[in-house]
C-alpha positions as CSV (number, residue, x, y, z in Angstrom):
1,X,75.4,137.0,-12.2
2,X,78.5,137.8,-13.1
3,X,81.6,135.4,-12.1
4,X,82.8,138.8,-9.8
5,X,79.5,138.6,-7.5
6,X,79.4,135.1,-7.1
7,X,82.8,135.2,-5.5
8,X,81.7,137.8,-3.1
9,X,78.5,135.9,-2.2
10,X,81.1,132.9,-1.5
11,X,83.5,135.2,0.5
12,X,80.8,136.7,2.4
13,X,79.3,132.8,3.2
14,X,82.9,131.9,4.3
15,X,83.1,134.7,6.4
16,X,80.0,133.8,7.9
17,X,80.8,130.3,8.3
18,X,84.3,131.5,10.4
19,X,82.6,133.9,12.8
20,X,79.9,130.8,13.5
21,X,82.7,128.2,13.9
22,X,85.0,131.1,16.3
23,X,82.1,132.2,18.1
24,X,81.5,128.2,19.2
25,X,85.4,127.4,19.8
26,X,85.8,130.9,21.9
27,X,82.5,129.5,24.0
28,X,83.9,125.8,24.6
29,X,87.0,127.8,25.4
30,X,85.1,129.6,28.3
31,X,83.1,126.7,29.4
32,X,86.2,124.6,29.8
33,X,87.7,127.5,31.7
34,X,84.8,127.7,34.0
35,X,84.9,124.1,34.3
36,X,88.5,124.2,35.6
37,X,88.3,127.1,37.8
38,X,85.0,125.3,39.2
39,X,87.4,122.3,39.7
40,X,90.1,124.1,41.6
41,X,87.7,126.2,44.0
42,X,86.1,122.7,45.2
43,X,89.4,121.0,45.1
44,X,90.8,123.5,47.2
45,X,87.5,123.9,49.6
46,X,87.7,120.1,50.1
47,X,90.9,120.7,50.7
48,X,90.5,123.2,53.5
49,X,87.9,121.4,55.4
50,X,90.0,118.1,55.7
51,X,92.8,120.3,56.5
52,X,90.5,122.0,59.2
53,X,87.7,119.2,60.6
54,X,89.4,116.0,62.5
55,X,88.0,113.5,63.6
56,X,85.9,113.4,66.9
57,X,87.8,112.9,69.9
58,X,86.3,110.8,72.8
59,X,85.2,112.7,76.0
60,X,87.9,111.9,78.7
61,X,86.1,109.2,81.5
62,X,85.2,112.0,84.4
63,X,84.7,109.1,87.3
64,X,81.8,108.8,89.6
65,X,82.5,108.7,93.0
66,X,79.9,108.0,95.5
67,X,80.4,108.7,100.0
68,X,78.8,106.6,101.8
69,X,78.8,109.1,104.9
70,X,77.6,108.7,108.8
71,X,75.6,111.1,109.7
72,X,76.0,110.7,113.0
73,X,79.8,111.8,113.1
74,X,79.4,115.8,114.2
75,X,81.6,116.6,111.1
76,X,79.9,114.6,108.7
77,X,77.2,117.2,107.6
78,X,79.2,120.4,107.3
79,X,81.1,118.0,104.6
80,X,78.6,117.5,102.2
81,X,79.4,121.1,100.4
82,X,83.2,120.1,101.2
83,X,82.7,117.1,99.1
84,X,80.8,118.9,96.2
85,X,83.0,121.5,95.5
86,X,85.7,119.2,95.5
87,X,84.5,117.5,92.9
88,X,83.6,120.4,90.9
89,X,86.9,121.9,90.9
90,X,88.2,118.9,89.5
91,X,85.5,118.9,86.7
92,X,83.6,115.6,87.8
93,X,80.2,114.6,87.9
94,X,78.2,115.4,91.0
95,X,78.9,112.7,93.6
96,X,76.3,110.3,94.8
97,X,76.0,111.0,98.6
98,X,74.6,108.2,100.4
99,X,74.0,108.4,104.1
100,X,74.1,105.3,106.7
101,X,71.0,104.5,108.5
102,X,70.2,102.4,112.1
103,X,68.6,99.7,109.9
104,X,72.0,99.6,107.0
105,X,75.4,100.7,108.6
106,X,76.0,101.1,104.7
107,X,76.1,97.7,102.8
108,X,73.2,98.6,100.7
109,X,73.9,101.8,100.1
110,X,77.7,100.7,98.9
111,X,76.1,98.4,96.8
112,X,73.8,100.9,95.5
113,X,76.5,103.1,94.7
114,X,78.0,100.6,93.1
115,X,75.0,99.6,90.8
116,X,74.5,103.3,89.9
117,X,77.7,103.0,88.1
118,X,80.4,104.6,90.5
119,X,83.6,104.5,89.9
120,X,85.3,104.8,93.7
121,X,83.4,104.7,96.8
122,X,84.3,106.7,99.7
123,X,83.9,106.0,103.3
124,X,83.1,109.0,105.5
125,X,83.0,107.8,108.7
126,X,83.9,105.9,111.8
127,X,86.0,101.8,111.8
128,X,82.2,100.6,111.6
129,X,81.5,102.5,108.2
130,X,84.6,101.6,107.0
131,X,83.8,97.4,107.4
132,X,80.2,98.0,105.9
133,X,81.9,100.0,102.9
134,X,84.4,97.4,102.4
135,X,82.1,94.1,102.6
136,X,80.1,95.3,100.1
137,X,83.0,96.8,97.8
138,X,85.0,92.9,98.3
139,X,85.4,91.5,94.9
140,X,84.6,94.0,93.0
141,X,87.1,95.9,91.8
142,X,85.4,99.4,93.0
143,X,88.2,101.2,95.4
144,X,87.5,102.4,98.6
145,X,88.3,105.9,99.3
146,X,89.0,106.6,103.1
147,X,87.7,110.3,104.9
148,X,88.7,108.7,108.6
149,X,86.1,111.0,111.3
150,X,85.8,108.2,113.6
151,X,87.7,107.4,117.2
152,X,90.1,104.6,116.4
153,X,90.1,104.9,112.4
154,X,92.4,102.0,112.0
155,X,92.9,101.6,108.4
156,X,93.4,105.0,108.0
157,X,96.2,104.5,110.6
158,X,97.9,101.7,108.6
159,X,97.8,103.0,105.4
160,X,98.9,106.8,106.4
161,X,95.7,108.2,105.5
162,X,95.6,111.6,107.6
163,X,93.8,111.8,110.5
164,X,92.0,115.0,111.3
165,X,92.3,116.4,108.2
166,X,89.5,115.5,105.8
167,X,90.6,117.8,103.2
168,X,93.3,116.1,102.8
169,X,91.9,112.6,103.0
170,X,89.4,113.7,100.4
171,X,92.1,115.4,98.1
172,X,94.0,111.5,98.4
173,X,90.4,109.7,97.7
174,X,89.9,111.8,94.6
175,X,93.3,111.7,93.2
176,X,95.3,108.6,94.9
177,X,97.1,105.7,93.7
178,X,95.1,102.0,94.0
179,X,96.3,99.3,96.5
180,X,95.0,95.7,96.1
181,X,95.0,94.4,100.0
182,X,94.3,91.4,101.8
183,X,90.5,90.9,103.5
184,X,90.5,88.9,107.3
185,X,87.2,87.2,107.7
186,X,86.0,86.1,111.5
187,X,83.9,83.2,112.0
188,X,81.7,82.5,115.4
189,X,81.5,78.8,115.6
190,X,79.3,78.2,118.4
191,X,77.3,80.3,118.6
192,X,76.3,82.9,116.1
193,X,72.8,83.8,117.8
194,X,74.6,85.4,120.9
195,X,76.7,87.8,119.2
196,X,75.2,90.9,117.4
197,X,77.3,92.6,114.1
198,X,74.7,94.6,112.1
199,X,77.3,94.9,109.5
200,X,77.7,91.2,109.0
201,X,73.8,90.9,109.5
202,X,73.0,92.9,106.9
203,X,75.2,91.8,104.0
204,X,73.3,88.1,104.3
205,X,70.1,87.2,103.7
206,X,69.5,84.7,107.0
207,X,67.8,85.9,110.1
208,X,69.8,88.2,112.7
209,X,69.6,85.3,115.7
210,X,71.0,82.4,113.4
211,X,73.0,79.5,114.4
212,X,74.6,79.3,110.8
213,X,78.5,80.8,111.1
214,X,78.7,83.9,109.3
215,X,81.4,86.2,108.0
216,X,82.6,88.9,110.0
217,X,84.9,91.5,108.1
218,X,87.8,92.7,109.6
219,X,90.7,94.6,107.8
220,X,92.8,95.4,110.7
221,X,93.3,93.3,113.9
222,X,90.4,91.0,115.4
223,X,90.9,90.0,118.9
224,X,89.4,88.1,122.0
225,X,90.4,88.4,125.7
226,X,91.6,91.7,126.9
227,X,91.5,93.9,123.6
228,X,87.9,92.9,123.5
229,X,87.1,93.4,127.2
230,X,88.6,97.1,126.9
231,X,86.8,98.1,124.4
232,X,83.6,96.7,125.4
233,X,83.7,98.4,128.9
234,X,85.2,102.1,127.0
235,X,82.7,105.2,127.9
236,X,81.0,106.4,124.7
237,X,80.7,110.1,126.4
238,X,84.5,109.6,127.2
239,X,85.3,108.4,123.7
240,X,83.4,111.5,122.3
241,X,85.9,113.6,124.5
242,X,89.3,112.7,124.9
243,X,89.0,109.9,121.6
244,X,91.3,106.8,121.3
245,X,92.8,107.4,125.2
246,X,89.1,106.6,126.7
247,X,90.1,102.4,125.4
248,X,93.5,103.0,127.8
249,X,91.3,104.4,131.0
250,X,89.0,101.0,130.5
251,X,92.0,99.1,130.3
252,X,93.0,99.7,133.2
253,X,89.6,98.2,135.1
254,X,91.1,94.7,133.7
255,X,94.6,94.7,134.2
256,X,93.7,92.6,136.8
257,X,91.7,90.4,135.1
258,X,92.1,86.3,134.7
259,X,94.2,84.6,132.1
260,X,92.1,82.7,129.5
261,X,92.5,79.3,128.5
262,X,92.4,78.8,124.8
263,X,93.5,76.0,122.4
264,X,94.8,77.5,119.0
265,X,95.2,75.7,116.0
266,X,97.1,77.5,113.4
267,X,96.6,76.0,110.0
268,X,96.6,72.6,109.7
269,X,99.4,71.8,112.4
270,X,98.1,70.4,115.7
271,X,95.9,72.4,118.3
272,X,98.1,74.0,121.3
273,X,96.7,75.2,124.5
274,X,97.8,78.5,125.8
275,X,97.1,80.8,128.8
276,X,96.7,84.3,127.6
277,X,95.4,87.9,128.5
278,X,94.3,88.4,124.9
279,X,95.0,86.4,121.3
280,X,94.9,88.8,118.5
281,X,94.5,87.9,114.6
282,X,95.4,90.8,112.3
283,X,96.2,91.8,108.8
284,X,98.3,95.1,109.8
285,X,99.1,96.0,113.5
286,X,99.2,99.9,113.8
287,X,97.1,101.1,116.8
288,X,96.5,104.9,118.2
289,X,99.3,106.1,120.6
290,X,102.1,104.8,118.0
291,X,101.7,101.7,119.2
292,X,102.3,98.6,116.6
293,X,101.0,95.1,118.5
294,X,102.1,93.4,115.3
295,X,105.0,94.4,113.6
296,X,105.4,92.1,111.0
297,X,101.9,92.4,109.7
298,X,101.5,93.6,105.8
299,X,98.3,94.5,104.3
300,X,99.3,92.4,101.0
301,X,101.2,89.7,102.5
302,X,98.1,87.2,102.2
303,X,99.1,85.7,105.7
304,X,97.5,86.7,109.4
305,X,99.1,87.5,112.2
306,X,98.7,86.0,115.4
307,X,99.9,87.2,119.1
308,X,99.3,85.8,122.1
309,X,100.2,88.4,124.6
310,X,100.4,87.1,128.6
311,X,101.3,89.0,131.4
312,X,102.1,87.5,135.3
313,X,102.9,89.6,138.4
314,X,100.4,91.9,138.6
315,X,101.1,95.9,137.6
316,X,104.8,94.5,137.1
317,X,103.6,92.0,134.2
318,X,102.1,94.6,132.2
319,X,104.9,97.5,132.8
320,X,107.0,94.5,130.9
321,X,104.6,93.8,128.0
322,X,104.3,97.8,127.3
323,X,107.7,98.2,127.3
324,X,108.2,95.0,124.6
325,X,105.3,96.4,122.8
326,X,107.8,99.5,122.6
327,X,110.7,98.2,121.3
328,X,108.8,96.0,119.2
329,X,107.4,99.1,117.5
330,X,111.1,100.2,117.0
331,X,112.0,97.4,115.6
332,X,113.8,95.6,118.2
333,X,112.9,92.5,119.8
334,X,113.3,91.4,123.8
335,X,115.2,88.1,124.1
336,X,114.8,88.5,128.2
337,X,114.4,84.9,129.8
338,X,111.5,84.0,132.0
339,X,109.6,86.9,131.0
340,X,106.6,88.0,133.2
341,X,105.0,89.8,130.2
342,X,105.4,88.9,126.7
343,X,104.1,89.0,123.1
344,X,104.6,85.5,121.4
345,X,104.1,86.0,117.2
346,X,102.9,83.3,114.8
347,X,101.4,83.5,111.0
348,X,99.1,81.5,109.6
349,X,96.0,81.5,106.8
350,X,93.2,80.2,109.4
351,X,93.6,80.1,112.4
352,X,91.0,78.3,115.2
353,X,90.5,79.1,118.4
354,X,88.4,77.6,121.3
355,X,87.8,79.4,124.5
356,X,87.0,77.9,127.9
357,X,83.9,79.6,129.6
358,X,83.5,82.4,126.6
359,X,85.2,85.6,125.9
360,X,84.4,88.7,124.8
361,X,85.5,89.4,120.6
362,X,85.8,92.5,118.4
363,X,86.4,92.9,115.1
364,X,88.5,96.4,113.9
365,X,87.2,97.6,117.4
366,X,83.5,96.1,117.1
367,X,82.8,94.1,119.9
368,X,80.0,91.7,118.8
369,X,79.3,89.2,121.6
370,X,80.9,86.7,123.7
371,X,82.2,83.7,122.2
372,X,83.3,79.8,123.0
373,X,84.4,78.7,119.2
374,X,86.0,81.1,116.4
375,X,87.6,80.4,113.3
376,X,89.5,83.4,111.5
377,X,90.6,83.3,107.7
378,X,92.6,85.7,105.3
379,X,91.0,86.5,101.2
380,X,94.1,87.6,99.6
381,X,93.9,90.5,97.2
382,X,90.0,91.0,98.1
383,X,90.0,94.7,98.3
384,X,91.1,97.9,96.3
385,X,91.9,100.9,98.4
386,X,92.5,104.3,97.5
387,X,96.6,105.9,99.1
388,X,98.7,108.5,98.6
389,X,101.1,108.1,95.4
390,X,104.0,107.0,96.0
């Protein structure tokens, strides 16, 4: 072969050779390309979807809240659907609606409420509801809402919970502010078999006819004498008519009544006798009518209050005392001499009290027997309760 073809067999394998080794470069070329633009759409997915997808936020707490309600209060029942759209409205769960029974004025089912995980516990109710409600809620931490349906409703009074309007109570037991207030506890010495408080009965484990002093709860004004007497002799039909104004008509059956002779030991100072129509003990002092028996009473003070209120001279006597109890409420305090009716005010953390021949006592407007010996304490701070914001 001549030297002229075996440069073109050379040219033609170099040609060969340069289309192979082009062909190869132009496909790593692409594959890099592909590569890259690969890169950049998941770069830029990833991208997107941290952009988009945040973290999980927690659910906001929706509160339980659990009424503990008495059915025998003629509004109570039309309030159950009251109650549940109430608390669908404001997007919480369906309330636990417990009702009070003969046998449980509602200590276990307050302390059912609260082992089922509620997070306030209303009391729909009468006074009696409310101190069954609040001895099992003592200590706790739960708060205790207030729908006041009762006669007296006495806590209500004192901390401007509205009365006959259970809308409104509920709209405040839902969405109030919490109040940390002081508990009074009443003691019957001698003897605790003769007086009858289901309440106090039922939040123990000893027999209902024990001689073993037991805790009575009170959150507003215990009393013995003439308070008690009232409200034992009151007219439930009357009561269920005209209200609070049926204690005032039995009030006036004892105006006459005798003077009692107590000795009263406040604290640890020495015990005084005292002839009095009535000795009260109270954490607050706001009564129907406008009438304030103790007006330097505070929930949250952690002292009690004590008044011995006496009244001589008949009809005369008592126009006095009402007329004290008046300005009293107003704020202005009777330094008349030689009074014929009069409210004498003391504080103390325990007070003891010993009555000669046995006296009617009531607790928050429970009469629960006749007693010779009491003892009455304050628990400061005991209790949460649902108000109105400031």
């Amino acid at each position: 072969m001549t030297w002229e073809g075996w440069l073109a067999v050379v040219a033609t394998v170099l040609a060969v050779v340069a289309l192979v080794v082009a062909g190869a470069t132009w496909r790593a070329t692409a594959a890099s390309r592909r590569a890259d633009r690969a890169g950049q759409i998941l770069g830029t997915a990833a991208s997107n979807h941290v952009s988009v997808v945040t973290p999980a936020q927690p659910e906001p707490h929706r509160p339980l809240v659990a009424f503990v309600a008495n059915p025998s209060k003629p509004d109570v029942p039309d309030l159950r659907a009251t109650v549940r759209r109430a608390c669908a409205e404001q997007y919480l769960p369906e309330p636990l609606w417990l009702e009070t029974t003969l046998e449980d004025p509602g200590i276990g089912q307050t302390r059912d409420a609260v082992a089922r995980g509620a997070d306030i516990v209303v009391a729909l109710g009468g006074d009696g509801t409310v101190r069954a409600v609040a001895e099992a809620l003592v200590g706790t931490g739960v708060p205790m809402g207030l729908v006041p349906v009762g006669t007296g409703n006495l806590l209500a009074r004192n901390l401007d919970i509205p009365i006959g309007d259970p809308l409104a109570a509920l709209q405040i037991a839902l969405d109030g502010a919490d109040r940390t207030i002081d508990v009074g506890w009443l003691k019957v010495l001698r003897y605790e078999s003769r007086v009858d408080d289901d309440i106090a009965e039922a939040a123990d484990d000893l027999p209902a006819d024990t001689d073993i002093p037991r805790d009575h709860i009170f959150l507003v004004i215990a009393g013995v004498g003439f308070d008690a007497a009232m409200v034992a002799d009151t007219d439930d039909d009357l009561k269920a008519k005209v209200g609070w104004v049926a204690y005032f008509v039995a009030g006036i059956k004892h105006l006459h009544g005798r003077r009692l002779r107590t000795t009263v030991r406040l604290d640890d100072a020495p015990g005084e006798p005292a002839r009095v129509r009535s000795l009260l003990i109270g954490n607050c002092g706001r009564l129907p009518g406008g009438i304030t028996l103790l007006p330097d009473a505070v929930l949250d003070d952690g002292w009690l209050d004590v008044a011995a209120i006496d009244t001589r001279g008949g009809v005369a006597g008592w126009a006095q005392l009402f007329g004290e109890v008046v300005l009293q409420g107003v704020g202005v305090r009777s330094q008349l001499p030689a009074k014929i009716g009069r409210i004498d005010h003391a504080r103390a953390r325990e007070v003891h009290v010993e009555v000669s021949g046995g006296e009617y006592v009531q607790v928050d407007g429970d009469v629960i027997g006749q007693v010779t010996e009491l003892s009455a304490r304050v628990e400061p701070g005991a209790l949460v309760v649902r108000v109105a914001p400031a």
